[in-house]
C-alpha positions in Angstrom: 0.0 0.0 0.0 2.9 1.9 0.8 4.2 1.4 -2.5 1.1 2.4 -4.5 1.5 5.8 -2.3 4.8 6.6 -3.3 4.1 6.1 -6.7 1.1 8.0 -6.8 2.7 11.0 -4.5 5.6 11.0 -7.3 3.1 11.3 -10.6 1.1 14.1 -8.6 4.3 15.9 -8.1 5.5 15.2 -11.8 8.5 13.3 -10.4 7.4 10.5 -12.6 6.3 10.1 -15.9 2.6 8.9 -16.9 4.5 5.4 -19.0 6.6 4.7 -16.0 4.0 5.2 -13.3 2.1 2.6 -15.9 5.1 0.2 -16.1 5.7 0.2 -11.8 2.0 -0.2 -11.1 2.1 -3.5 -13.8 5.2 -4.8 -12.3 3.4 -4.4 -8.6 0.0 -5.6 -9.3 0.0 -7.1 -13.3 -3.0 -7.4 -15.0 -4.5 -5.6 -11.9 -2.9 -2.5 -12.7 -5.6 -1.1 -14.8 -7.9 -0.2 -11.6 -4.8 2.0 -10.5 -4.8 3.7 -14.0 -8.6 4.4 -13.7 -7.9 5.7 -10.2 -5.1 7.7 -11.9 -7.5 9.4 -14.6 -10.4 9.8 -12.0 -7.9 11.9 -9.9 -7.1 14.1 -12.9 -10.3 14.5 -13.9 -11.5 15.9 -10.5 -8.8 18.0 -9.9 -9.0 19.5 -13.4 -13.0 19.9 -12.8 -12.5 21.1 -9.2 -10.3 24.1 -10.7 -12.4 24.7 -13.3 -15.3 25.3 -10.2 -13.1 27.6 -8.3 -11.6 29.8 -11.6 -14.9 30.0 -14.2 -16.5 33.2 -13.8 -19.7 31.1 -15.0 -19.5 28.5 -12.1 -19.3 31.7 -9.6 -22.4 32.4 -11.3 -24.2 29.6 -11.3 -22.8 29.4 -7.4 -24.2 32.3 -6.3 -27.6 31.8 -8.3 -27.5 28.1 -6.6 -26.9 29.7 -3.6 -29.6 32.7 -3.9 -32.7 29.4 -4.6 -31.2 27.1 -2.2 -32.7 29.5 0.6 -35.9 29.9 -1.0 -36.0 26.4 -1.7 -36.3 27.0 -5.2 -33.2 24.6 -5.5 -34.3 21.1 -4.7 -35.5 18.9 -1.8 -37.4 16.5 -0.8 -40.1 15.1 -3.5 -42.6 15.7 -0.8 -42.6 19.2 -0.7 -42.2 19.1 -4.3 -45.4 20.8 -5.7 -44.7 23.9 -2.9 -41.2 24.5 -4.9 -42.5 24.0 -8.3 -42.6 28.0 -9.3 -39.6 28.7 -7.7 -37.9 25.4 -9.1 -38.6 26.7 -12.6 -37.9 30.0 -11.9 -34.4 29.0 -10.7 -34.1 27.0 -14.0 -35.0 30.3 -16.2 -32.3 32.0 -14.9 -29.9 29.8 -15.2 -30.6 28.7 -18.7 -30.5 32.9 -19.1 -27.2 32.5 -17.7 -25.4 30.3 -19.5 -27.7 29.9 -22.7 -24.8 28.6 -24.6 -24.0 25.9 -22.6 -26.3 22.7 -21.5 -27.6 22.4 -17.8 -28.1 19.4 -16.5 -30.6 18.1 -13.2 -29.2 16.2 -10.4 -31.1 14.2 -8.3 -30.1 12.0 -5.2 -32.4 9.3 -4.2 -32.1 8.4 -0.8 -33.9 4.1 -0.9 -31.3 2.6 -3.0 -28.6 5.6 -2.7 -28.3 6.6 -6.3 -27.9 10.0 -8.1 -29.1 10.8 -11.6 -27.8 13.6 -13.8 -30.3 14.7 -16.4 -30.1 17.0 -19.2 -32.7 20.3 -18.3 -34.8 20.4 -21.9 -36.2 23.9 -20.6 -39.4 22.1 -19.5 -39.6 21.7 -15.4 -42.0 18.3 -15.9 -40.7 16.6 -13.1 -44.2 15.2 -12.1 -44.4 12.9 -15.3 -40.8 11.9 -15.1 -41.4 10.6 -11.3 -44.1 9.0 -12.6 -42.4 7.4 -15.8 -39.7 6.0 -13.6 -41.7 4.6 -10.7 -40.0 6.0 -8.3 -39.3 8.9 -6.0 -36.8 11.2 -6.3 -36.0 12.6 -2.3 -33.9 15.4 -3.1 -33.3 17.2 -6.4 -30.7 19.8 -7.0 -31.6 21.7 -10.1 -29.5 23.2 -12.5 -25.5 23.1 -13.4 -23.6 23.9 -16.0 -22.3 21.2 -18.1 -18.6 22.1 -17.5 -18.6 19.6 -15.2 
């Protein structure tokens, strides 16, 4: 485990090359090896997205707009208190598609039975009663809108 550490401490510090980090993890775990690599991309991948969160003038803004519905609970909760949210659930959705109308924004859900998460694209229609309906199941908390810089 150590190992696997070191190796991994060494790529994220550029020390090592991507080929040789490849050839160390084979010669430690063989055919194995190509879970560390996915572990390797996943890494890169967040980091590069986590950046692009913190930098992009239009994640601030989508941030803040996230942050403006979430207290008027225009941005998602529990399917129960669903149809009490609906105008301010679209209205959020408006905005954000105002926002960032070249880009596509996408609905996130998080079901709590069977502790799963969605991502749907947002067609500009807030028909979240049919699509409940259509899957046959209920959706406990939805978080509306992002940006598809993901």
């Amino acid at each position: 485990s150590s190992g696997i550490n070191a190796e991994y401490g060494d790529l994220l510090d550029c020390n090592i090359e991507q080929g040789a980090f490849e050839d160390k993890l084979r010669e430690m775990f063989g055919v194995n090896s190509y879970i560390a690599f996915t572990l390797d991309k996943l890494i890169t991948h967040i980091v590069r997205q986590s950046h692009t969160l913190v930098t992009d003038g239009g994640c601030n803004q989508l941030r803040n707009l996230y942050t403006k519905f979430r207290s008027t609970g225009g941005a998602g909760g529990s399917i129960a208190t669903q149809p009490s949210r609906l105008s301010q659930e679209q209205a959020y959705q408006r905005e954000a598609e105002q926002m960032m109308s070249d880009e596509n924004l996408y609905r996130i859900y998080f079901y709590k039975q069977g502790s799963k998460m969605t991502i749907e694209l947002a067609d500009g229609e807030n028909n979240e009663e049919t699509e409940t309906e259509e899957k046959g199941e209920e959706k406990d908390t939805a978080m509306d809108v992002n940006t598809s810089s993901m």
